[in-house]
C-alpha positions in Angstrom: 53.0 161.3 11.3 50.0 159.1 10.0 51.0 158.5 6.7 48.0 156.9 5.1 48.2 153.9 2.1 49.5 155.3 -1.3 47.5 155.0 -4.3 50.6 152.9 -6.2 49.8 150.0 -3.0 46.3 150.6 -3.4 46.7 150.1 -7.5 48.8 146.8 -6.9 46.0 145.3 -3.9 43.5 146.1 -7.0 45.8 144.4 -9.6 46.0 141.8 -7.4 42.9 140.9 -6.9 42.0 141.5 -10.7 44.9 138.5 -11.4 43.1 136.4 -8.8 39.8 136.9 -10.8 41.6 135.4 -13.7 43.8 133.0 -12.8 41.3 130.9 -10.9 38.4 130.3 -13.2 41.1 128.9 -15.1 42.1 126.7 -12.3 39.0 125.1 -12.3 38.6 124.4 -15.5 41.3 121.7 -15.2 40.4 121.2 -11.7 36.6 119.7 -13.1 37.4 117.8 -15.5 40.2 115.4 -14.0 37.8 115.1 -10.6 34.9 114.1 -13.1 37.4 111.3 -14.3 38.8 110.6 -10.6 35.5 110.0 -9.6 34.3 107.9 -12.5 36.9 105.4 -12.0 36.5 105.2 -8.6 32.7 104.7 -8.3 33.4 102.1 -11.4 35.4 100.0 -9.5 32.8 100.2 -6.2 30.6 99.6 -8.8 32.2 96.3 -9.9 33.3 95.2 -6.5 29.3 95.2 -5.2 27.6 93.8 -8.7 30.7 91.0 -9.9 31.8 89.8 -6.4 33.0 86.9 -7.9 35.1 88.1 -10.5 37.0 90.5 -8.1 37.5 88.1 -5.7 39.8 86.0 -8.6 41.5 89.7 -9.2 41.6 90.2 -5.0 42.9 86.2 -4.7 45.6 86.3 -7.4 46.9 89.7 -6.4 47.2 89.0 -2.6 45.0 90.7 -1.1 42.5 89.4 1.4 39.3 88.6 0.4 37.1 90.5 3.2 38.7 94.2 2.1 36.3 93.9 -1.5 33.1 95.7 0.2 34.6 97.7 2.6 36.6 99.1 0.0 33.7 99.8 -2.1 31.5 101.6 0.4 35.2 103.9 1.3 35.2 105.1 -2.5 31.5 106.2 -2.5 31.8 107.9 0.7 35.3 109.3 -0.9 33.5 110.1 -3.7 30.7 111.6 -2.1 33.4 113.7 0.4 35.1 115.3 -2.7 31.9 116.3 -4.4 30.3 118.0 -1.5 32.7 120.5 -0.2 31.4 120.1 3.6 34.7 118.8 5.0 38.0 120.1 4.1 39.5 117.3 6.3 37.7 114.7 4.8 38.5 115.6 1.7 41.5 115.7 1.8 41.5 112.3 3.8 39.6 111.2 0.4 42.4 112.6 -1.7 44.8 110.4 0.3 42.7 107.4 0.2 42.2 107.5 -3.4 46.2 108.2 -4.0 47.2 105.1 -1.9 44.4 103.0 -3.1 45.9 103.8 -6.9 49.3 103.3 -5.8 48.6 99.9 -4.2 46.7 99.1 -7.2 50.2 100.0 -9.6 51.9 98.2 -7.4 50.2 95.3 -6.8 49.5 94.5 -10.6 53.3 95.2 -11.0 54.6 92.4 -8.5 52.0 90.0 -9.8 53.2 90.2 -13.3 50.7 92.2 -15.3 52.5 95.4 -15.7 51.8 98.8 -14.6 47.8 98.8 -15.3 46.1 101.7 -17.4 43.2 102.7 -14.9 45.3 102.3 -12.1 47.4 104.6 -13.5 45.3 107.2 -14.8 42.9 106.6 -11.3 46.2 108.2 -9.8 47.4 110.9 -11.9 44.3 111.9 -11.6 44.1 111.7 -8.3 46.9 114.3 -7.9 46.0 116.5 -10.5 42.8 117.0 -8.8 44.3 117.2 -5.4 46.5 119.9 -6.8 44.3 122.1 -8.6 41.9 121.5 -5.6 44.7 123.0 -3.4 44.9 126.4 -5.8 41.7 127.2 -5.8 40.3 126.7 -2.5 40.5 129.9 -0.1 43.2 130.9 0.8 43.7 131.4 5.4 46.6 133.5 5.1 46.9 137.1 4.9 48.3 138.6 1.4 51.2 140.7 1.8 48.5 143.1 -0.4 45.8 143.3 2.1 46.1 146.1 4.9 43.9 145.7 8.0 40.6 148.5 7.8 41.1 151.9 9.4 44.5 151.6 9.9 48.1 153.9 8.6 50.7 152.3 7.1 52.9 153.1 10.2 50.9 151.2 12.6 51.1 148.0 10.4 
């Protein structure tokens, strides 16, 4: 009446799990290296706007952007910066992740109306951006329940 969980669905949770243990290491071995460059850019550039005010406000001016967004933006990609490194928040990371993906985009864009052309670190700062934000998205836990994993103590009937 009870039938308990066969050994072939206890032999596929196992292999299962033993793909997880290889895929992911993987995963974030990409995942490392384009957050390392992510963040490089991006602390550059808050870098540059704090230490040569004057030379980003000619960039800010003949862009069209106002001239009072140069520190707050700098102090939003440290703390963006900071909020991907740290792991605390899940929701401020990803609100980083966004931030970072529009501030790149506006960049691309805003160099491509005023005439430059579609700008190298602008374009890398986003791709990036999104390859990070993916790999991110593989490798953190998963909150749903595998189709592999049976709840403790319980038959395969009652599931």
């Amino acid at each position: 009446m009870f039938a308990r969980i066969s050994e072939e669905e206890d032999y596929r949770k196992h292999a299962y799990l033993c793909a997880m243990a290889f895929i992911f290491p993987k995963q974030k071995f990409v995942y490392w290296p384009f957050t390392g460059l992510m963040c490089l850019i991006f602390l550059y550039s808050a870098w540059m706007y704090i230490t040569n005010y004057e030379m980003v406000t000619g960039f800010f001016s003949f862009l069209g952007f106002p001239l009072w967004m140069i520190y707050p933006l700098a102090i939003l990609k440290i703390l963006g910066v900071i909020a991907v490194l740290s792991n605390k928040s899940r929701f401020l990371k990803e609100w980083a992740y966004a931030g970072f993906a529009f501030d790149a985009l506006s960049a691309i864009a805003a160099h491509y109306m005023a005439g430059d052309g579609i700008t190298l670190l602008a374009s890398t700062a986003f791709i990036a951006t999104l390859a990070s934000r993916v790999c991110w998205n593989s490798t953190k836990p998963s909150t749903r329940i595998s189709t592999f994993e049976a709840p403790k103590n319980r038959t395969h009937e009652q599931i």
